[in-house]
MARLOTOR-750976 format. One record per residue: x, y, z of N, C-alpha, C, CB in turn; residue in one letter. Coordinates in pm, whole numbers, plus 50000, padded with zeros to 5 digits. Atoms other than C-alpha are relative to their C-alpha. Glycine has a CB too. Layout:
<rs>
XYZXYZXYZXYZA...
</rs>
This chain:
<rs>
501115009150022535934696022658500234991749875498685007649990X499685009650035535774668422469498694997349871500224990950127X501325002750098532464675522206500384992549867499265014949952X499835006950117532664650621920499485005849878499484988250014X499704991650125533124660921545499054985849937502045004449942X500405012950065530704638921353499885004549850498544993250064X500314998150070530084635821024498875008549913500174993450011X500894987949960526724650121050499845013050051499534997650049X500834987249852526424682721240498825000250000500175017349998X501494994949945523444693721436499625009049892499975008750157X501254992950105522524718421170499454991649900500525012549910X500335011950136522414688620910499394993450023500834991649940X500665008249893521184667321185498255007749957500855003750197X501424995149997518134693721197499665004549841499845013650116X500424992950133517854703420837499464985549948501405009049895X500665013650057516994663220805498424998849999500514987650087X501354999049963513814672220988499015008049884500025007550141X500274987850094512944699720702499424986749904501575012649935X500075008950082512664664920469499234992250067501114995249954X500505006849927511344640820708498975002850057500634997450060X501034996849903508444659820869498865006649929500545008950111X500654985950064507024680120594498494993249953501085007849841X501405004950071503724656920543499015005250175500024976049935X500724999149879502644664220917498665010350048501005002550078X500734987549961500224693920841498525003550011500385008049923X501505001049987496944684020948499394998050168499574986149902X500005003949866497484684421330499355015150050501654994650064X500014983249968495254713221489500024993150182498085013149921X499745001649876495194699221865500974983350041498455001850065X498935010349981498364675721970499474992350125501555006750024X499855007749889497974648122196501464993149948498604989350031X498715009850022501664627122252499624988749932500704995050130X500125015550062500304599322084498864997749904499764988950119X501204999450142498104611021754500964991149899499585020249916X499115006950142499114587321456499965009849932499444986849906X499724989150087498684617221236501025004949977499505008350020X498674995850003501984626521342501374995449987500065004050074X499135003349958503484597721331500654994549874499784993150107X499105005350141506274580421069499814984450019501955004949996X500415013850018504974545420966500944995649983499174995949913X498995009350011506854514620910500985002849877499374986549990X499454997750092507604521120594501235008149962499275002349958X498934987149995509794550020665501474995150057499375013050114X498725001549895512224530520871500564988249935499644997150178X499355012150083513554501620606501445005849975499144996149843X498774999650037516354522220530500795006050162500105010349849X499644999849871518914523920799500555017450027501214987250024X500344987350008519194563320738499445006650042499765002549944X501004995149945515844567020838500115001250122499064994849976X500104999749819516714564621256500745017549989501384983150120X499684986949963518784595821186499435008449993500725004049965X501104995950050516304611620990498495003150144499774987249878X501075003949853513454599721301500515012350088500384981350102X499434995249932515894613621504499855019450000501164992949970X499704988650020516254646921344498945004150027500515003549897X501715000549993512114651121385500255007150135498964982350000X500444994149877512454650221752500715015850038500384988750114X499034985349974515284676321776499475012549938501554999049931X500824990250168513684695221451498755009350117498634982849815X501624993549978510284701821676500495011250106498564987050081X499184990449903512414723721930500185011949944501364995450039X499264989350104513714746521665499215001749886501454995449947X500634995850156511314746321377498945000550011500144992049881X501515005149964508054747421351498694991349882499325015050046X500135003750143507254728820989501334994149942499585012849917X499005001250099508904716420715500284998949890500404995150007X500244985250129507994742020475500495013350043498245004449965X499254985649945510004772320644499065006050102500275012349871X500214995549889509434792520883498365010850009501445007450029X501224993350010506204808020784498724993549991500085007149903X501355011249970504064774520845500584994050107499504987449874X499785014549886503374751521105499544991449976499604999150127X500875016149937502524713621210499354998950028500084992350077X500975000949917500014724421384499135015449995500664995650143X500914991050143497034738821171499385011350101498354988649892X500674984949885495244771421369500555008850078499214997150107X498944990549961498194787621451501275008649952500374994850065X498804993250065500844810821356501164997250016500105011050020X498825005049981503684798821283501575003950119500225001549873X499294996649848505914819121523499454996450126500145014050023X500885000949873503284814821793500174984650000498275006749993X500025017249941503884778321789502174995149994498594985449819X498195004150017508144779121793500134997550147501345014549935X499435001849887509124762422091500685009650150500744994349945X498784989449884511944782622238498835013049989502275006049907X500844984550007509364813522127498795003250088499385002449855X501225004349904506384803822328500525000750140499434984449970X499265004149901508764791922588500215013850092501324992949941X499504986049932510524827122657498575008250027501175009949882X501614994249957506744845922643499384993350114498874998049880X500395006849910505484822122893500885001250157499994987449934X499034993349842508554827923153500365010550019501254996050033X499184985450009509734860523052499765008449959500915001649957X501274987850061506964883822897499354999050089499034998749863X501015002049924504664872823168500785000950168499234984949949X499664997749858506674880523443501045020749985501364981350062X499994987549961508874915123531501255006849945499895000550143X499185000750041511784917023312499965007249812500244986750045X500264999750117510444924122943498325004749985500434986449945X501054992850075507664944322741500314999349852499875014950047X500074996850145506204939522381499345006549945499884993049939X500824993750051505204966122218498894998649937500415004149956X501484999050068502474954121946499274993350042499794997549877X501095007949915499734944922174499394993549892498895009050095X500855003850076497984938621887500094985249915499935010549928X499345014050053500154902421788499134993150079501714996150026X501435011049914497284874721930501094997550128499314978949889X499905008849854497994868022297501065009450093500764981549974X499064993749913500764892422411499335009850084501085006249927X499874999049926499074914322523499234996050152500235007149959X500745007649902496804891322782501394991850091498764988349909X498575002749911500294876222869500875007450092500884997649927X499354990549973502154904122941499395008750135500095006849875X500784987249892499684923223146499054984450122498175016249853X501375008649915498104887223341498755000650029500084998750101X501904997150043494594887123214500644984849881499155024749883X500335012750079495444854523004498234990850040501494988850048X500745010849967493004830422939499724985849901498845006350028X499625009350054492264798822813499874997549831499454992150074X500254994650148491774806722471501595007149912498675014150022X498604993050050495434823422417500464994149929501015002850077X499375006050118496674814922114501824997850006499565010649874X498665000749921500754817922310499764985250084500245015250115X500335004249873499154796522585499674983049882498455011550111X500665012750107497764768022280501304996549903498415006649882X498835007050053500984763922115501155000750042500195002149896X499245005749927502974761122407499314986350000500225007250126X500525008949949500804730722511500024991749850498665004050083X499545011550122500924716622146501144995950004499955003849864X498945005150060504324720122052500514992650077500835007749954X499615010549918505194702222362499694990349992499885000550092X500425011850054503184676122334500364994549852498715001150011X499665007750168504264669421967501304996549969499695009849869X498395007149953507644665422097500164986850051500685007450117X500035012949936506504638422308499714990049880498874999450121X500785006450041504544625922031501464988049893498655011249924X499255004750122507764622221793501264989850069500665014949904X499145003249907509924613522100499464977549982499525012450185X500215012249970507664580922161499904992649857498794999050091X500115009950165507194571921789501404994749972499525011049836X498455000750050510954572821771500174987850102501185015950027X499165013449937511354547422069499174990549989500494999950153X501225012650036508424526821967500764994449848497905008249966X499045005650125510354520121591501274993050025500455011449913X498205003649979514014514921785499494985750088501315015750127X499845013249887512754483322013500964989049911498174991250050X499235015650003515144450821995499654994249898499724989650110X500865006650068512534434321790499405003149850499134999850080X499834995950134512154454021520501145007449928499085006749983X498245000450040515704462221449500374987849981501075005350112X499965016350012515804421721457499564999149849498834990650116X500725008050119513144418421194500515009249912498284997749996X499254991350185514784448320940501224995950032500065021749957X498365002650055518204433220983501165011950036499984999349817X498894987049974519904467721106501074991850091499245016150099X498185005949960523734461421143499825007650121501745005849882X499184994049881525334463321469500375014450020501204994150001X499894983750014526774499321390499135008649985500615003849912X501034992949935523734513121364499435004250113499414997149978X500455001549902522504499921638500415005550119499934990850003X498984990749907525294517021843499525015249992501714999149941X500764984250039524094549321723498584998350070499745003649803X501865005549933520234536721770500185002250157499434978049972X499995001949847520984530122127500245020750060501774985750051X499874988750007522374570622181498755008749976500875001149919X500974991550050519634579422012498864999050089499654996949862X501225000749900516944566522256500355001050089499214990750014X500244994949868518384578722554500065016949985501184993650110X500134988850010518364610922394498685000649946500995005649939X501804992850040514594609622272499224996550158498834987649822X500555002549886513854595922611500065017850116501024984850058X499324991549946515714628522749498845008249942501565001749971X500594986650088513944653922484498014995250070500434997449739X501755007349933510094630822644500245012250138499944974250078X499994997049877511264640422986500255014350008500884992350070X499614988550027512404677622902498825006249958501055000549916X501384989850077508734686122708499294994250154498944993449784X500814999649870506974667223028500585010250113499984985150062X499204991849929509194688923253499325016250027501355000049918X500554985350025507754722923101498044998650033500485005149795X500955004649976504564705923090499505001850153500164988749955X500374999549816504624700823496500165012350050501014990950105X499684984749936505824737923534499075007549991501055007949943X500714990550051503944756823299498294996650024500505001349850X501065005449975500594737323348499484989350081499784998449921X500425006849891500804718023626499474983449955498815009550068X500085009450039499694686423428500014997149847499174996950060X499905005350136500024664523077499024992749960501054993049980X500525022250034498114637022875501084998150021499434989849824X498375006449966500804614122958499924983749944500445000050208X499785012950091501894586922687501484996250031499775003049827X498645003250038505224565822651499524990749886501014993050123X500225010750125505904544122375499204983950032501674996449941X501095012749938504124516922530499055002249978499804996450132X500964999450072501234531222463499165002149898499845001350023X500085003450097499284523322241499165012849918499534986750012X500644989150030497984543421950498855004850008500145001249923X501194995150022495084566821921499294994550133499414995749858X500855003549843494154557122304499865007650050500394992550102X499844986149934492574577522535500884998450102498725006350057X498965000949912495264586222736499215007050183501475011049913X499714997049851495654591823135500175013449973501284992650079X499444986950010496264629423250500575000950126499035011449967X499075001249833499394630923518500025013650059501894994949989X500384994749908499094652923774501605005250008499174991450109X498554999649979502594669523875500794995750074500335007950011X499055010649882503674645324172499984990749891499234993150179X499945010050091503014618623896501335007449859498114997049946X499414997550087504764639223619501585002350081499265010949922X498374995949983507894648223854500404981150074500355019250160X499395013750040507864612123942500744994449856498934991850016X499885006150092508034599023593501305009749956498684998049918X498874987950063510624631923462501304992350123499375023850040X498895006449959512754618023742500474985149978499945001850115X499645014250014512984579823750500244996749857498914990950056X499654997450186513434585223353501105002450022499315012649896X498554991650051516324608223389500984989850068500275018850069X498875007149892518214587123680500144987949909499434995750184X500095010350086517094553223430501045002949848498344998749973X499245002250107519074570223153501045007049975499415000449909X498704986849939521754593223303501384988149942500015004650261X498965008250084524434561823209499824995549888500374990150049X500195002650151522964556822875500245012549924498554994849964X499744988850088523714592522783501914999349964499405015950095X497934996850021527444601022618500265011550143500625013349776X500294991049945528894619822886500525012449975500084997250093X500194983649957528904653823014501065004649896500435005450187X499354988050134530264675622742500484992549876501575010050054X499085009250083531424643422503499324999549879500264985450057X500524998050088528554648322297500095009049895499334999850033X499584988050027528854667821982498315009450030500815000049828X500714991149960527244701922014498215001449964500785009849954X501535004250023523464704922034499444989350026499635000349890X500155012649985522894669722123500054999150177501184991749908X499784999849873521824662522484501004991250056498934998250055X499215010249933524424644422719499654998150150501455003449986X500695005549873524464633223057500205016550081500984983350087X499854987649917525204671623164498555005549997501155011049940X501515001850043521854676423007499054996850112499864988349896X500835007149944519684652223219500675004850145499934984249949X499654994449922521834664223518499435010650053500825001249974X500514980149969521014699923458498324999850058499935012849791X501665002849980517394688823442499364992650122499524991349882X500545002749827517434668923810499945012750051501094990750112X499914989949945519054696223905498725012750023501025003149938X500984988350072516384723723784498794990250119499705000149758X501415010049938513094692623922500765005450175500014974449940X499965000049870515034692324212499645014650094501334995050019X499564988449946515474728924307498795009250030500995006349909X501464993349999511614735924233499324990950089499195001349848X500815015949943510494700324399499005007650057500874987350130X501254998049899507984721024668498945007049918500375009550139X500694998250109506714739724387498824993049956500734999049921X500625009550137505704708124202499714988850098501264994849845X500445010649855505294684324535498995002150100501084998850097X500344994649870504314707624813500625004950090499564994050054X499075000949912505484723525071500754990350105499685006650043X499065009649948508194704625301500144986149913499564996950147X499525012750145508714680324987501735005649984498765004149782X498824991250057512234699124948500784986849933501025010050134X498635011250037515164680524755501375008249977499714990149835X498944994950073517724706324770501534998350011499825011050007X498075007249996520654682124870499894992449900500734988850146X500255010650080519404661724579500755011249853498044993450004X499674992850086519794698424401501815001349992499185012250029X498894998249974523054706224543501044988949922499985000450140X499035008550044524424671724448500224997149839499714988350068X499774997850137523824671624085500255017149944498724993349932X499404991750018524834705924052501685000650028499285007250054X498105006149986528604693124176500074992949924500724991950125X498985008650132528614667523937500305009749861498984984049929X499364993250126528104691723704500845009649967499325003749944X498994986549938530784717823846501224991349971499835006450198X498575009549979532904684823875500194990749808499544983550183X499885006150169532474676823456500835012249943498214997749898X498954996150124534714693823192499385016649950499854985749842X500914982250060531944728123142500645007850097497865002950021X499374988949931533804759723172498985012549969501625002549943X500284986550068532634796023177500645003749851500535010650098X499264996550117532814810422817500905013750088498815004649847X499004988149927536174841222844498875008450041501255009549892X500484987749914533664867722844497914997749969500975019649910X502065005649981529524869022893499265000449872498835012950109X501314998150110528214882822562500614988149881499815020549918X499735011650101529924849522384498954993450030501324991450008X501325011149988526904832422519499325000449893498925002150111X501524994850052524284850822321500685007349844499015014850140X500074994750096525784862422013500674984449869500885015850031X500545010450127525854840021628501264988450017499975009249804X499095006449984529374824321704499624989850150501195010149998X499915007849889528044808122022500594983850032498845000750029X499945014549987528174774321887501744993950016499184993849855X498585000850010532044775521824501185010550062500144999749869X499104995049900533414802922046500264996650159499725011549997X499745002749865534314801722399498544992750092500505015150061X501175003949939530544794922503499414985249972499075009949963X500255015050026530554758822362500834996950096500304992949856X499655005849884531994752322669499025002250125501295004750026X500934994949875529244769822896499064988449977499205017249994X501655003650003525974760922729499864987049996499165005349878X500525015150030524814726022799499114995149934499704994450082X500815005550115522064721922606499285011649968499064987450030X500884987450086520634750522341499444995849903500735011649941X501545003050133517804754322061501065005049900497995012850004X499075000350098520294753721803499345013449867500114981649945X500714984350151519124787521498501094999149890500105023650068X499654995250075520544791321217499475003249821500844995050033X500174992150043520144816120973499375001149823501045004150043X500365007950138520064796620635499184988449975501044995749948X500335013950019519334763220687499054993150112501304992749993X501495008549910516834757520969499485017450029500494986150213X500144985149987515404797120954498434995650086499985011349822X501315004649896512484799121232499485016550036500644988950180X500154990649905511194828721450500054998150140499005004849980X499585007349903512554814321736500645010650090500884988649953X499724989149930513724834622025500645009450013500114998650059X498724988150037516984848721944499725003949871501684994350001X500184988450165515374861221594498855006350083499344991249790X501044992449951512304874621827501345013750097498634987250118X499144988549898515134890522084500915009149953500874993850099X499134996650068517654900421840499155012749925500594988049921X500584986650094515494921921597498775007850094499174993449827X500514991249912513024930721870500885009750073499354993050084X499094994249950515684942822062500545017349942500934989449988X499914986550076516394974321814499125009050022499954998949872X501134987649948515295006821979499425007849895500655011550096X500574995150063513185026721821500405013949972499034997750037X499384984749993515045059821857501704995549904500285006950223X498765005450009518595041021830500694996949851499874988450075X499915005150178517915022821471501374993049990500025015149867X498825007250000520785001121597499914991449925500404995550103X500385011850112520114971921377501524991249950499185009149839X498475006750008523454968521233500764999750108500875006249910X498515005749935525444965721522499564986350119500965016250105X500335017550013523584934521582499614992149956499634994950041X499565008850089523904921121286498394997449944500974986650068X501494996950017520224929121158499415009449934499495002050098X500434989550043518054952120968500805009950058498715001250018X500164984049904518924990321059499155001850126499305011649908X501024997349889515554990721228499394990750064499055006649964X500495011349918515164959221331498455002149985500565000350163X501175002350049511614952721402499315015150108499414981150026X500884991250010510884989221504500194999050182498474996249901X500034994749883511644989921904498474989250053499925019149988X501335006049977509094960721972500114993950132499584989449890X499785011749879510954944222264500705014850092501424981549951X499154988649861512034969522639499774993450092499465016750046X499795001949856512494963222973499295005550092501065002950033X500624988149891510584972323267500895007650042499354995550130X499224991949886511354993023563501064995150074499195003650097X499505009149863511784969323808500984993649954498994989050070X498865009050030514284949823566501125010549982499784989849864X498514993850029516204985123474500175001850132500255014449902X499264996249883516554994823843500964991350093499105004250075X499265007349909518074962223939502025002949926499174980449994X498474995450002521524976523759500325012750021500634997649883X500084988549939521005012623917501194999350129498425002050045X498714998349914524265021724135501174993949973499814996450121X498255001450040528065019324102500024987750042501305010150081X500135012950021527724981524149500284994549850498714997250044X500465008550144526914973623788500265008249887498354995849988X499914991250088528235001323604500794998049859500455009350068X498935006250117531064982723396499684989849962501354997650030X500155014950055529354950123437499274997249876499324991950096X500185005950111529334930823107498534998649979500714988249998X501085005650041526094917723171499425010949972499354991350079X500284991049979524864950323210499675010749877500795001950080X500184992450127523294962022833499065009350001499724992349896X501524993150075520674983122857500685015250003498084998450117X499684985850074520965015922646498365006650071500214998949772X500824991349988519105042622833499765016549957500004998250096X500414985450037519925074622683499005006349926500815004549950X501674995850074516955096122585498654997750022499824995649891X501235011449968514685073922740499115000550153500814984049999X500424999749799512635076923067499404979950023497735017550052X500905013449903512275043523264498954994749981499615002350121X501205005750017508905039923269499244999849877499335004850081X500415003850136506955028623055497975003650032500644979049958X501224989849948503235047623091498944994749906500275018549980X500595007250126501935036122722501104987949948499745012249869X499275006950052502815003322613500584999249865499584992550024X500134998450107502135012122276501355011949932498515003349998X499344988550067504955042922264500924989550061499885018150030X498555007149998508135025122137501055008150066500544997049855X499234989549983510045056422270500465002050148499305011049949X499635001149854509955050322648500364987650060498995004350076X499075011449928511495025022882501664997349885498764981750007X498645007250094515105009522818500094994549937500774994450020X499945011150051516174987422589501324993350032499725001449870X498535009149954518844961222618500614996249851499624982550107X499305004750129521484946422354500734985650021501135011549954X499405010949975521984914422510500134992149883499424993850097X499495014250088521784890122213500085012049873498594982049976X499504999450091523204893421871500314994749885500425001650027X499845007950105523524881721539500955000549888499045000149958X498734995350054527354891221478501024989950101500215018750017X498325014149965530724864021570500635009550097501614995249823X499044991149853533134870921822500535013449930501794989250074X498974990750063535094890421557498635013549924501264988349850X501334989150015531784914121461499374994949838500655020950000X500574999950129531024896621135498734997850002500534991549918X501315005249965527234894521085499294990449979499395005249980X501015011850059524974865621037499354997549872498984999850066X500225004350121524334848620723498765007549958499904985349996X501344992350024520734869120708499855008150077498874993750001X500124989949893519484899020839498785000950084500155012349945X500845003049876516464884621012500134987350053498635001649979X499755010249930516904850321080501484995550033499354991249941X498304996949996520134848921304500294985450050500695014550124X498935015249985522734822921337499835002250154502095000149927X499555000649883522624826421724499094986950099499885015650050X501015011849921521364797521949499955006750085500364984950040X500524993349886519514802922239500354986250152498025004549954X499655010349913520954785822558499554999550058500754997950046X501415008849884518084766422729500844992650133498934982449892X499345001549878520734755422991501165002350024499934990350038X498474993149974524444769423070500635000550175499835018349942X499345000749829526784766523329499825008650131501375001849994X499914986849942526374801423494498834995450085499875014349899X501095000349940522924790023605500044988550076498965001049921X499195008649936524764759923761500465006550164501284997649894X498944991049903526804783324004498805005450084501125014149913X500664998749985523804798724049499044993250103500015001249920X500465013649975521944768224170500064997850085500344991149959X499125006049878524524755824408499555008450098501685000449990X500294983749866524124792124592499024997650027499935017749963X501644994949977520394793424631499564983250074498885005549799X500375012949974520014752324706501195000450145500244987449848X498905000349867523394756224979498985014350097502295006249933X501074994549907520834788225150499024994850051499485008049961X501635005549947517554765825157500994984250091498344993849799X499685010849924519684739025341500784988549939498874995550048X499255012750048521144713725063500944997550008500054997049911X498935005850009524494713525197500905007649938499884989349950X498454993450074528044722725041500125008050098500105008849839X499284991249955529724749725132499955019349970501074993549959X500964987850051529004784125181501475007449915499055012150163X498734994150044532744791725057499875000749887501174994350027X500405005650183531774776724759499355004349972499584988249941X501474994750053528394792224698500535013949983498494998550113X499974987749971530114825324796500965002649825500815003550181X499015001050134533064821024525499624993049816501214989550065X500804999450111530894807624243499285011449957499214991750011X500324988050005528934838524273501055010249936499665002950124X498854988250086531964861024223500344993749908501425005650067X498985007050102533504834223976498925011949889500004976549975X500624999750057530464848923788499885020149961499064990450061X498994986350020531394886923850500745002749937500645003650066X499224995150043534404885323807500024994249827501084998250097X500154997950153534014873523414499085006949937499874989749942X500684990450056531624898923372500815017650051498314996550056X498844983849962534404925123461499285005950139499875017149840X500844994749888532304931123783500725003550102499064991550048X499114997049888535004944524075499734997350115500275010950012X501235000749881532184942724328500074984250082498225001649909X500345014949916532794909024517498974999250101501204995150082X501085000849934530524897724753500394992450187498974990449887X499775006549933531184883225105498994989050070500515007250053X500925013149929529844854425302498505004350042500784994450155X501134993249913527164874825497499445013449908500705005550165X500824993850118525994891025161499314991149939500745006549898X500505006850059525154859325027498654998050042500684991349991X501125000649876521324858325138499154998649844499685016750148X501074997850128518234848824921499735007049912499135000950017X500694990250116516814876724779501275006249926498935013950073X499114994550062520304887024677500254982149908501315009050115X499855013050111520224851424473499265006549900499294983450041X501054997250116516914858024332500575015749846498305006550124X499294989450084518434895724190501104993749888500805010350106X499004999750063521674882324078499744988549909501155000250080X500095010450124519664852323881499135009349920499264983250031X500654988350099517794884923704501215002849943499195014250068X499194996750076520984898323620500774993749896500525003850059X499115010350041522894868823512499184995249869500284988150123X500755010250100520244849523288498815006849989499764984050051X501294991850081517554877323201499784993549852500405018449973X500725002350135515884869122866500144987349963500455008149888X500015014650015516474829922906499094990150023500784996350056X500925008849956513174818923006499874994750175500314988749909X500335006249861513544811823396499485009450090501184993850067X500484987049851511994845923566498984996650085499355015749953X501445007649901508544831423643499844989750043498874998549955X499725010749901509834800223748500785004150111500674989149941X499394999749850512194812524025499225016050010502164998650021X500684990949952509434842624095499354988650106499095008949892X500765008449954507074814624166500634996350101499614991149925X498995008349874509904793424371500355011250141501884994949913X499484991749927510264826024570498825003650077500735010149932X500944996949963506714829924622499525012450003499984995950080X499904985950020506734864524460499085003749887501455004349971X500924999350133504504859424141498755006749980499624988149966X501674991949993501364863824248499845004350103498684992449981X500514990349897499474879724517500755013649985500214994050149X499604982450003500894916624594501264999250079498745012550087X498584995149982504474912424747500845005049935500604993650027X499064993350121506024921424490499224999949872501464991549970X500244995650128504634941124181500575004649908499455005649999X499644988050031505844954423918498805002849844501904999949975X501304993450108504604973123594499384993749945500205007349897X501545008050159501704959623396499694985650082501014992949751X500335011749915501514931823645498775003850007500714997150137X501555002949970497904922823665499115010649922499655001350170X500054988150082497504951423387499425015850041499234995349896X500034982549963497884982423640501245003649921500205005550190X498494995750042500995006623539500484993850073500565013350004X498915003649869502535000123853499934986650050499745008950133X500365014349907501414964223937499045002650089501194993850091X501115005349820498694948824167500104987349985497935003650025X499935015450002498234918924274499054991249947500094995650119X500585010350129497194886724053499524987050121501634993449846X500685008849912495454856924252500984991149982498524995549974X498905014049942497494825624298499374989249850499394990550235X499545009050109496124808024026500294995049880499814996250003X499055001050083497924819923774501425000450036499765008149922X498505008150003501114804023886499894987749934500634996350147X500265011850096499744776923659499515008449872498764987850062X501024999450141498344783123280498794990949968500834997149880X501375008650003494984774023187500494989949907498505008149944X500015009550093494584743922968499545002449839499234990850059X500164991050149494094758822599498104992450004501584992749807X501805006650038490104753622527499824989149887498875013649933X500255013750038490674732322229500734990249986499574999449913X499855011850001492814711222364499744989150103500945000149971X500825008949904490504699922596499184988649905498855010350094X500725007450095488654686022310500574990949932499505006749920X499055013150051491404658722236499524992050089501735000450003X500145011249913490914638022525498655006350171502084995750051X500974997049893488094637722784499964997250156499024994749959X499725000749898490084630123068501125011350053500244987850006X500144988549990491314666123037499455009850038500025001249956X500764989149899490394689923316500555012149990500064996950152X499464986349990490674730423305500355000950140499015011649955X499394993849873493134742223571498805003350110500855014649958X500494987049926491284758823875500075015349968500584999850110X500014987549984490164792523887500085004349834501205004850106X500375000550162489814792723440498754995950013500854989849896X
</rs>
């Protein structure tokens, strides 16, 4: 691959935001288009300032302030409880069948965890901000870059080359927060830089929002650098790819039924099979502090960039990493962390340890969870001492050195990677989109066999529900469980339970309409063309 070496890096890139953002702290409910948030004229005379702008939008992904990691932007909330990627993973992957957090007693987990949310969740209110305040910085940024006012400040040509890059990547980072937006809540306020400030805005609906997320991405898929050319952290056109791909693969979801697009999925999943992204050599280079520069800067297409010194957060891989430390185990150091980490706060269900149960999965890489000592179930949520734990992520280099700190770790968290590509193809070539089942069959193993897995699979193994499993195994703790539960039609009602679902031990079934999140209560009180979900 071909990632460019700039002068800047992405950590410098985001440590600009730390300088640039730090007056913003009077925002308690985000709409995309509050001036409160936004960077006046004044800010943009020097031709510095676009990178700076720039760094804002990227910054709101990964930080949550810019006063450290123990404030936010966005006043009535706790600063972890409003980290992007942190919200993000709780919302797909605490709330579905894969993960348990011990201290019920942190605001909102445990109403998440057990599906009894409601609209009041303080998880559930700074997902729906920080997104929106992405948009907010996204459109301020392409409202400053127009033609016309780059005219009237005189910015040189070479800037402007940059400038241009830069707004098909804030256009990208718009369409990426509306994206989660259409998943997680079914609708947005919905601003672009066109509109104007402090207006009451429109609220799009999710045929309107997967309109607009698409005809965006396709509008700026040749304005991105491409597929892998960008340097690291920085979206490219593999990026906006990944992200048809993903719209496409849910389309009935977010359309209706017989809306499908999964030759639309299929086909941007080949371009991105047919670009320069390789598997990293082996699986746990994904997820541990070297990611950005070992073998896995070739997987991950676009990640929430962490690190340890200079943009320090509570961001997912410092929630997964030190949660992760059993409580019996006191592993800590050998992932690069306290001794005790944070005390055995993060385990696994049932239903997620039994899917590596039998001589199938016994060597496989992916395959971390430490059960000795431990019974399965999990009976009290509150006793750190039962269920498995896992050791998937890490905050130690290929070579075992550890991370610059022992709670906030150097490791990024990869919000999109090739593996889930391969993935993709398989599950979109079953629902009808085409290719080849040779291909769907041999991506699958490609994905084995670098997890040392022996176990191949043949043609007439390849079958749905053996997708759905092997995208549990593959990409557990990445945020996508309760989106392809949902896509499977497994979430809610009672086909499939498992523990603490609907807050029995064993699961029951949850009504249908929480496959959406309510609308947070006060941020209904931004705009009055803001409706609570059904059934809230």
């Amino acid at each position: 691959m071909k990632k460019r070496i700039k002068q800047i890096s992405v950590l410098s890139f985001l440590f600009l935001f730390v300088f640039t953002f730090n007056s913003c702290e009077d925002d308690l409910n985000i709409t995309p288009n509050d001036d409160d948030t936004l960077l006046g004229e004044d800010f943009f005379q020097t031709e510095g300032a676009y990178e700076q702008a720039m760094a804002g939008v990227y910054g709101n992904l990964a930080l949550t302030s810019g006063t450290g990691p123990f404030n936010s932007n966005i006043q009535g909330i706790d600063a972890g409880t409003s980290q992007f990627g942190r919200v993000l993973l709780y919302m797909q992957t605490l709330a579905a069948d894969q993960m348990i957090w011990s201290y019920e007693n942190d605001p909102g987990t445990r109403e998440l965890q057990r599906n009894i949310w409601t609209a009041q969740n303080p998880l559930i209110l700074g997902m729906f901000s920080r997104t929106h305040l992405t948009i907010a910085f996204a459109n301020n940024f392409l409202n400053e870059t127009t033609e016309a006012k780059l005219n009237d400040r005189g910015v040189s040509e070479e800037t402007r080359v940059e400038i241009a890059e830069f707004r098909a990547e804030a256009r990208f980072l718009r369409a990426l927060s509306y994206y989660y937006l259409m998943d997680l809540f079914g609708k947005a306020n919905f601003a672009t830089d066109a509109t104007e400030i402090n207006a009451i805005l429109p609220v799009y609906d999710r045929a309107q929002l997967f309109e607009f997320i698409e005809s965006e991405l396709l509008e700026i898929e040749n304005d991105l650098v491409p597929a892998g050319d960008n340097e690291y952290g920085r979206a490219d056109r593999g990026a906006a790819q990944m992200l048809l791909a993903k719209i496409y693969l849910n389309a009935e979801v977010y359309l209706g039924s017989g809306q499908d697009k999964y030759d639309q999925c299929l086909a941007y999943c080949q371009q991105i099979l047919d670009a320069d992204y390789m598997l990293a050599n082996e699986y746990r280079h994904n997820f541990i502090a070297d990611n950005h520069s070992n073998s896995a800067r070739n997987e991950i297409i676009f990640p929430i960039v962490s690190d340890g010194f200079r943009t320090q957060n509570f961001g997912p891989t410092t929630v997964m990493v030190n949660g992760s430390v059993g409580s019996l185990e006191v592993n800590g150091l050998e992932v690069g962390v306290s001794e005790g980490g944070w005390g055995g706060a993060l385990r696994v269900r049932r239903e997620f340890a039994e899917l590596w149960q039998g001589g199938d999965f016994i060597n496989d890489d992916r395959n971390t969870i430490i059960s000795e000592g431990r019974p399965i179930g999990i009976v009290d949520i509150s006793d750190r001492d039962t269920g498995y734990i896992i050791q998937k992520y890490a905050n130690v280099t290929t070579n075992g050195t550890p991370g610059i700190d022992q709670t906030f770790v150097d490791t990024d968290f990869p919000l999109f990677r090739l593996a889930d590509v391969y993935l993709m193809y398989a599950e979109a070539h079953l629902r009808g989109g085409g290719g080849s089942l040779s291909e769907a069959v041999n991506l699958v193993n490609a994905l084995r066999t670098r997890a040392g897995n022996p176990n191949m699979i043949s043609n007439d193994e390849l079958t749905l529900p053996f997708i759905l499993d092997e995208r549990s195994r593959e990409l557990h703790w990445e945020a996508h469980r309760r989106q392809d539960l949902i896509r499977y039609g497994l979430y809610t009602g009672g086909n499939y339970n498992w523990a603490w679902k609907g807050n029995g031990s064993n699961g029951i079934a949850i009504p249908n309409h929480l496959n959406v999140y309510p609308i947070p209560n006060l941020s209904l009180s931004t705009n009055p063309n803001l409706t609570q979900n059904p059934g809230y």
